[in-house]
C-alpha positions as a printed Julia matrix, in Angstrom:
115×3 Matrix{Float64}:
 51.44  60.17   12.85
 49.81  58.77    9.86
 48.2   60.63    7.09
 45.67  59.66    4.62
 44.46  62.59    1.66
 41.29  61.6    -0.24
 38.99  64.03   -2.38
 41.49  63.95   -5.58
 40.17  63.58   -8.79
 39.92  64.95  -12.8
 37.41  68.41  -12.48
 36.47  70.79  -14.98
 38.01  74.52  -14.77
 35.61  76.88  -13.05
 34.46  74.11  -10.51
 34.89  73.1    -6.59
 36.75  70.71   -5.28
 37.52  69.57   -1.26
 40.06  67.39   -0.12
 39.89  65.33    3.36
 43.18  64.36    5.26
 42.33  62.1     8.18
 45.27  62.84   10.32
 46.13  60.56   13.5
 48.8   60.41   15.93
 49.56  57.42   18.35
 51.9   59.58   20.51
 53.07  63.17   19.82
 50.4   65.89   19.78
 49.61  67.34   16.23
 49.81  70.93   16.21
 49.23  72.37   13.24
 48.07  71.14    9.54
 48.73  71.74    6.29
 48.18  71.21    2.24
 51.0   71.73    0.41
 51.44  70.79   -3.7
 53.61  70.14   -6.07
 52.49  70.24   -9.85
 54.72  68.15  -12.62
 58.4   70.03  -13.56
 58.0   72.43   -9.76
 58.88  72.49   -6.44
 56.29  71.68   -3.34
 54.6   74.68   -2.61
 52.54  75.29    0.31
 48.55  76.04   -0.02
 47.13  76.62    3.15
 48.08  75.65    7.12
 46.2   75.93    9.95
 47.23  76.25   12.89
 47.15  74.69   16.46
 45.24  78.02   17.77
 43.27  77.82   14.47
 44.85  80.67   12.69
 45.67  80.19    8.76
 47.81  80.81    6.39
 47.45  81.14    2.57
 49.68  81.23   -0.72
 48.66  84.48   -1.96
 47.53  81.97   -5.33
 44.71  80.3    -3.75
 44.13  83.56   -0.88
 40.3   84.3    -1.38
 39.44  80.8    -3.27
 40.21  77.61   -0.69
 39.91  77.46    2.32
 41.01  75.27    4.85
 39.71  73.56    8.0
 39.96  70.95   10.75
 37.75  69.23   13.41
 38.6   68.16   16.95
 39.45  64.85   15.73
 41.93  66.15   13.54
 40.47  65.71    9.93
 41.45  68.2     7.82
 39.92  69.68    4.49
 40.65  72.05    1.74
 37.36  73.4    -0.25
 38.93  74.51   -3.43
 36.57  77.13   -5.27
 37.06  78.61   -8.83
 39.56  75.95   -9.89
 41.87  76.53  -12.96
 44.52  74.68  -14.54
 47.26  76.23  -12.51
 45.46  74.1    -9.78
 46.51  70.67  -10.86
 49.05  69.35   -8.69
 49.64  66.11   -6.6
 48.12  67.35   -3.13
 50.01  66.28   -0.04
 48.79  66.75    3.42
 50.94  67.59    6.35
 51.28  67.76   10.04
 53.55  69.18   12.59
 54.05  67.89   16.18
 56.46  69.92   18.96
 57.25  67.07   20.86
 59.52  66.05   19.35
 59.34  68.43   16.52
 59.09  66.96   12.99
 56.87  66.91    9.87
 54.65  64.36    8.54
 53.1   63.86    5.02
 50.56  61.91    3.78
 51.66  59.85    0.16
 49.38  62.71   -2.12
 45.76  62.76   -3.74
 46.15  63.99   -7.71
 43.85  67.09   -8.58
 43.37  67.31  -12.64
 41.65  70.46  -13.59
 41.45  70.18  -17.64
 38.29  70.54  -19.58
């Protein structure tokens, strides 16, 4: 499975954001995707997931500001709305397969939000 985040970049507070992941898989079936983050001096956290029957899941911090979706082909985005500084973290896709089960990340896309 390989993972590629792109959308990452300095933004003002107040304004949107959305991130891409292009996620592909040579063998094992993704099931479901994620954004997780990880801001400077703190653990990953997770964002948002999605999963394989299209439910989500949100960090009650973002709940009601991003939003997260994917296409058939498997690219997944995060719209980010109402940003604040809280926001800024290193953004790191994942995915999930069953068979076998195990998690993949992509290598991050940095979100700034500083005026």
């Amino acid at each position: 499975v390989q993972l590629v985040e792109s959308g990452g970049r300095l933004i003002q507070p107040g304004e949107s954001l959305r991130l891409s992941c292009a996620a592909s898989s040579s063998g094992s079936e993704i099931l479901n995707l994620g954004w997780y983050r990880q801001a400077p001096g703190k653990q990953r956290e997770v964002v948002a997931i999605i999963f394989h029957d299209k439910r989500t899941q949100y960090a009650g911090s973002v709940n009601g500001r991003f939003t997260i979706s994917r296409d058939s082909k498997n690219t997944l985005s995060l719209q980010m709305n109402s940003l604040t500084s809280e926001d800024t973290a290193v953004y790191y896709c994942n995915a999930y397969t069953g068979a076998p089960p195990r998690a993949y990340w992509g290598q991050g896309t940095q979100v700034t939000v500083s005026s």
